[in-house]
Every structure is written in C-alpha cells, then in structure tokens.
PDB file of N, CA, C and O in Angstrom, chain B, residues numbered from 101:
ATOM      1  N   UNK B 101      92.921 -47.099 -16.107  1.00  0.00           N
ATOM      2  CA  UNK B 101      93.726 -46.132 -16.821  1.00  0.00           C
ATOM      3  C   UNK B 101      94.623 -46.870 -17.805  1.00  0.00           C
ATOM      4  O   UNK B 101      95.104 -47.947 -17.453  1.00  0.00           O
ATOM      5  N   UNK B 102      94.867 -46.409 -18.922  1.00  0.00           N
ATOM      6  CA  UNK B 102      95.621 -46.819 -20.190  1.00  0.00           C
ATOM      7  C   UNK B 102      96.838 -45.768 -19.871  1.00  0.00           C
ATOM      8  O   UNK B 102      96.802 -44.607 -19.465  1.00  0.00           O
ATOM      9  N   UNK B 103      97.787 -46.520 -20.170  1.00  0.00           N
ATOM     10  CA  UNK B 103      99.183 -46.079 -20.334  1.00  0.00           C
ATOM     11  C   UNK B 103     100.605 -46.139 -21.727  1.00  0.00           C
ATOM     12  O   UNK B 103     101.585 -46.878 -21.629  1.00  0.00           O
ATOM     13  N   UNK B 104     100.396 -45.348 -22.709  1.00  0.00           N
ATOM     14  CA  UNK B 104     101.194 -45.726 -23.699  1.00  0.00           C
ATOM     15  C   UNK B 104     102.771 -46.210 -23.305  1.00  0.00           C
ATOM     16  O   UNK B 104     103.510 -45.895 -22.372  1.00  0.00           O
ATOM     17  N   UNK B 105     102.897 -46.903 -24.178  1.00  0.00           N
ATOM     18  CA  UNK B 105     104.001 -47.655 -23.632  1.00  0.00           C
ATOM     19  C   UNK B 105     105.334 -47.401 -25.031  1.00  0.00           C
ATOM     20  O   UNK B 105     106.536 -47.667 -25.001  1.00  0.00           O
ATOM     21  N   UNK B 106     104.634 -46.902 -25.949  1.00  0.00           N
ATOM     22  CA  UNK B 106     105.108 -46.523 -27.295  1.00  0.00           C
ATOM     23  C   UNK B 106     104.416 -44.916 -28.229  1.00  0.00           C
ATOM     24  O   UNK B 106     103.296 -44.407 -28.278  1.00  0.00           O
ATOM     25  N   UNK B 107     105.681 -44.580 -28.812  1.00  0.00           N
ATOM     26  CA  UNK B 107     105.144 -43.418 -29.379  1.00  0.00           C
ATOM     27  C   UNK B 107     105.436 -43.627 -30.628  1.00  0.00           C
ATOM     28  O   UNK B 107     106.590 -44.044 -30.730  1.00  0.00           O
ATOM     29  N   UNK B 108     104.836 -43.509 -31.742  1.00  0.00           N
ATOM     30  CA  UNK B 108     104.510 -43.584 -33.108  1.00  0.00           C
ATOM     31  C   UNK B 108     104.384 -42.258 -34.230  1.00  0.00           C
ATOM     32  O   UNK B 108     103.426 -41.508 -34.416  1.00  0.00           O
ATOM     33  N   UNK B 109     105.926 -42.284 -34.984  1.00  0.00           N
ATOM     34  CA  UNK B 109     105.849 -40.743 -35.476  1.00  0.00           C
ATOM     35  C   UNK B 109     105.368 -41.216 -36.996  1.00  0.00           C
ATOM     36  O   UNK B 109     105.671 -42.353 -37.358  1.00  0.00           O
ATOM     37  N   UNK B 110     104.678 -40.413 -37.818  1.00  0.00           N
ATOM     38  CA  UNK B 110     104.516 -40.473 -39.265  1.00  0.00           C
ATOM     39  C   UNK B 110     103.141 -40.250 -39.952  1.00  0.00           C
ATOM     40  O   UNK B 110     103.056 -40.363 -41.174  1.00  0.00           O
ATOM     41  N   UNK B 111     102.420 -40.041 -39.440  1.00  0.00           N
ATOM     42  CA  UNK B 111     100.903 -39.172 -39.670  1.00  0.00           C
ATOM     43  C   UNK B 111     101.354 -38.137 -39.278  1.00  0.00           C
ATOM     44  O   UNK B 111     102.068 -37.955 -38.292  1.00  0.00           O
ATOM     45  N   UNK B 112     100.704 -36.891 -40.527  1.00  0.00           N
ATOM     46  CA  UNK B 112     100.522 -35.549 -40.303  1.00  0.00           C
ATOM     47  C   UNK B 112      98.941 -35.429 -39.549  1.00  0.00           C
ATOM     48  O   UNK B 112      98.673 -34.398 -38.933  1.00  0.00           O
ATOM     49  N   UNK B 113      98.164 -36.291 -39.623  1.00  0.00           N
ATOM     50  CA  UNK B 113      96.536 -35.757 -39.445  1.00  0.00           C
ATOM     51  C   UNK B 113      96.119 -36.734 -38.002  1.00  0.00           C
ATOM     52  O   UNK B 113      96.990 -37.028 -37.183  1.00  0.00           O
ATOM     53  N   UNK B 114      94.849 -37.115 -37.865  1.00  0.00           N
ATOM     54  CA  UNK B 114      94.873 -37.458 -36.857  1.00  0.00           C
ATOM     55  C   UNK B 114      94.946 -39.551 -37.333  1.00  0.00           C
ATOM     56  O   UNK B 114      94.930 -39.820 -38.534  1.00  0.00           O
ATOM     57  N   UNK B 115      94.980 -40.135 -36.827  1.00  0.00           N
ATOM     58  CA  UNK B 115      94.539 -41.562 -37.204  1.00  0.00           C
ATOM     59  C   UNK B 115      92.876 -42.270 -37.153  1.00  0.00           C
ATOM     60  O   UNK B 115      92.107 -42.250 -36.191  1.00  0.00           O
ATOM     61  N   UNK B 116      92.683 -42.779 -38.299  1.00  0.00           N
ATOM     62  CA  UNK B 116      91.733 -43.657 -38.372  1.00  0.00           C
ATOM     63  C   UNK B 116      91.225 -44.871 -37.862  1.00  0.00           C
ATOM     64  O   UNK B 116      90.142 -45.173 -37.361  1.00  0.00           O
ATOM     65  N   UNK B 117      92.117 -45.410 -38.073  1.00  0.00           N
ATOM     66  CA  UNK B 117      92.228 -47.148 -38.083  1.00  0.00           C
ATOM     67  C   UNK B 117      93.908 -47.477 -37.360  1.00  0.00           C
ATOM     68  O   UNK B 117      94.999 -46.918 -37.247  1.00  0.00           O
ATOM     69  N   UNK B 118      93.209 -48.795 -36.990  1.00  0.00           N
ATOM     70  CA  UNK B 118      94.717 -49.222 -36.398  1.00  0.00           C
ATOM     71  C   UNK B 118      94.225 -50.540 -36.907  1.00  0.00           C
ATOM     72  O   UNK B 118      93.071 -50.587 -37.331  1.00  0.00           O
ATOM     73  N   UNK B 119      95.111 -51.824 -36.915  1.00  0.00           N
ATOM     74  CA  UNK B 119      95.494 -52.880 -36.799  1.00  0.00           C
ATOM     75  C   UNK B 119      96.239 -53.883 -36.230  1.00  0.00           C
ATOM     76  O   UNK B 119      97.287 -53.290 -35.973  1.00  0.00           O
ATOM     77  N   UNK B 120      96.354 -54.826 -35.927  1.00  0.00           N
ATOM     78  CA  UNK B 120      97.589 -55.854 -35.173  1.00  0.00           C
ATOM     79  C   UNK B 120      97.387 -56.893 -36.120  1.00  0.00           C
ATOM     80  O   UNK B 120      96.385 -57.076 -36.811  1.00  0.00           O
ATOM     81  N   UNK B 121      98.664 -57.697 -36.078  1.00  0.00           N
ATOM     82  CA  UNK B 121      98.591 -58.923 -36.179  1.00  0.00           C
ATOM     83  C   UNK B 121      98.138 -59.607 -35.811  1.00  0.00           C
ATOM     84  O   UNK B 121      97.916 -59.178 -34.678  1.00  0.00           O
ATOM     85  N   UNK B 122      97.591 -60.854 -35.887  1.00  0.00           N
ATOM     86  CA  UNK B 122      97.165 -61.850 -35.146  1.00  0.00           C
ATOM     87  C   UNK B 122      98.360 -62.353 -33.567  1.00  0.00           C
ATOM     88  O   UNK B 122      97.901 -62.456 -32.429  1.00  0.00           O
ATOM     89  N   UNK B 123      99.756 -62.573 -33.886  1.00  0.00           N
ATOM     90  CA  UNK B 123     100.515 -62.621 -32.970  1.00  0.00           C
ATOM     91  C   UNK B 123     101.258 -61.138 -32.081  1.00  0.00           C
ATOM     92  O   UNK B 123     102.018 -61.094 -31.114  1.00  0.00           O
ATOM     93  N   UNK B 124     100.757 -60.260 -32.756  1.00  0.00           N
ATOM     94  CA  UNK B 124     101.097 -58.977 -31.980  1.00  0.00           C
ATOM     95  C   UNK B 124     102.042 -58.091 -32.225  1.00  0.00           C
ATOM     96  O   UNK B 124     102.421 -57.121 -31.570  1.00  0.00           O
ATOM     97  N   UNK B 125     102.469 -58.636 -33.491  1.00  0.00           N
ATOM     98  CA  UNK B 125     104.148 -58.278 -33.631  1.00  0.00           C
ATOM     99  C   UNK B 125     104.274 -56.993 -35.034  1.00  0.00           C
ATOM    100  O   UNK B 125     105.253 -56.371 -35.447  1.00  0.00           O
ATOM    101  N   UNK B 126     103.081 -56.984 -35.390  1.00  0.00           N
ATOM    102  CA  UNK B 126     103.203 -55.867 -36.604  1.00  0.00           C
ATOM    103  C   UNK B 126     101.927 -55.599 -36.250  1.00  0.00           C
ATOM    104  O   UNK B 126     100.990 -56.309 -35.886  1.00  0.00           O
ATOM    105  N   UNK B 127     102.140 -53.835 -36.516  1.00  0.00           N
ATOM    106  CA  UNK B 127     101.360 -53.188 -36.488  1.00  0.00           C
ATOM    107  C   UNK B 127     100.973 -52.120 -37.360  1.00  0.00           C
ATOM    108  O   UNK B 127     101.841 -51.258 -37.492  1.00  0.00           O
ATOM    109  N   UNK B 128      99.627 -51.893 -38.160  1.00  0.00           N
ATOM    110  CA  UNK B 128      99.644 -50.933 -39.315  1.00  0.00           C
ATOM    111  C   UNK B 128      98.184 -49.942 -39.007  1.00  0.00           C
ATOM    112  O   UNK B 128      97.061 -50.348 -38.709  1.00  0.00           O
ATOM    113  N   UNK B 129      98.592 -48.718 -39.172  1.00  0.00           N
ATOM    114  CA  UNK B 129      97.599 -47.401 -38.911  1.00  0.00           C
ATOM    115  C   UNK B 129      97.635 -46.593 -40.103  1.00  0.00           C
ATOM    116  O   UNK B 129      98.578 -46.316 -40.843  1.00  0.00           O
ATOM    117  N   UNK B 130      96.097 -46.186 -40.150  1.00  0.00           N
ATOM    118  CA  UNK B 130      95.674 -45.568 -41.852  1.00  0.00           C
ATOM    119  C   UNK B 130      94.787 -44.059 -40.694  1.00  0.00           C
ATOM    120  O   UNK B 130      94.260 -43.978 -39.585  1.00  0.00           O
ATOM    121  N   UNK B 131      95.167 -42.951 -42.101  1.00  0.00           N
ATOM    122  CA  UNK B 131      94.632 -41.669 -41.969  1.00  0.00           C
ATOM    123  C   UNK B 131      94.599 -40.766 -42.589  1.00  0.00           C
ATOM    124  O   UNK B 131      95.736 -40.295 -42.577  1.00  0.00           O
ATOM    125  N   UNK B 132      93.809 -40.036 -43.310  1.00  0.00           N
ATOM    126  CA  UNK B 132      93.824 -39.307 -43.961  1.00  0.00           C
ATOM    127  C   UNK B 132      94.743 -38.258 -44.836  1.00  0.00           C
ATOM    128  O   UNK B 132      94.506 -37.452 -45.735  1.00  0.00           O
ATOM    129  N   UNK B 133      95.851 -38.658 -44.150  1.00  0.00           N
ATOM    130  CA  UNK B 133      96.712 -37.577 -44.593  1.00  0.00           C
ATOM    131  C   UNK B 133      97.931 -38.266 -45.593  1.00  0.00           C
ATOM    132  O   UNK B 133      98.793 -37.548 -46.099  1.00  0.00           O
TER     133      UNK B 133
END
C-alpha cells in the first residue's frame, strides 16, 4: 500500500507527468490545464 505523505494544490485538470530531481529535492508536474 502507498501512502501520500504530501498534498499538492495547483492543477485544475488531472496530471500527466511528474518528475524528481536526481537528489529528491525538487519536484515538477505537467497537465493539461
């Protein structure tokens, strides 16, 4: 079981893509909207 540990506001639509950094520390999400 997966457990979010963080909630992420700023897409109206659903998400596409996610990304990480290589060290973990930034994170960037793309979506249609």
């Amino acid at each position: 079981m997966t457990i979010a540990c963080n909630l992420w506001r700023g897409h109206q639509g659903d998400v596409t893509s996610v990304a990480l950094s290589p060290d973990g520390n930034i994170i960037a999400s793309g979506s249609w909207d």
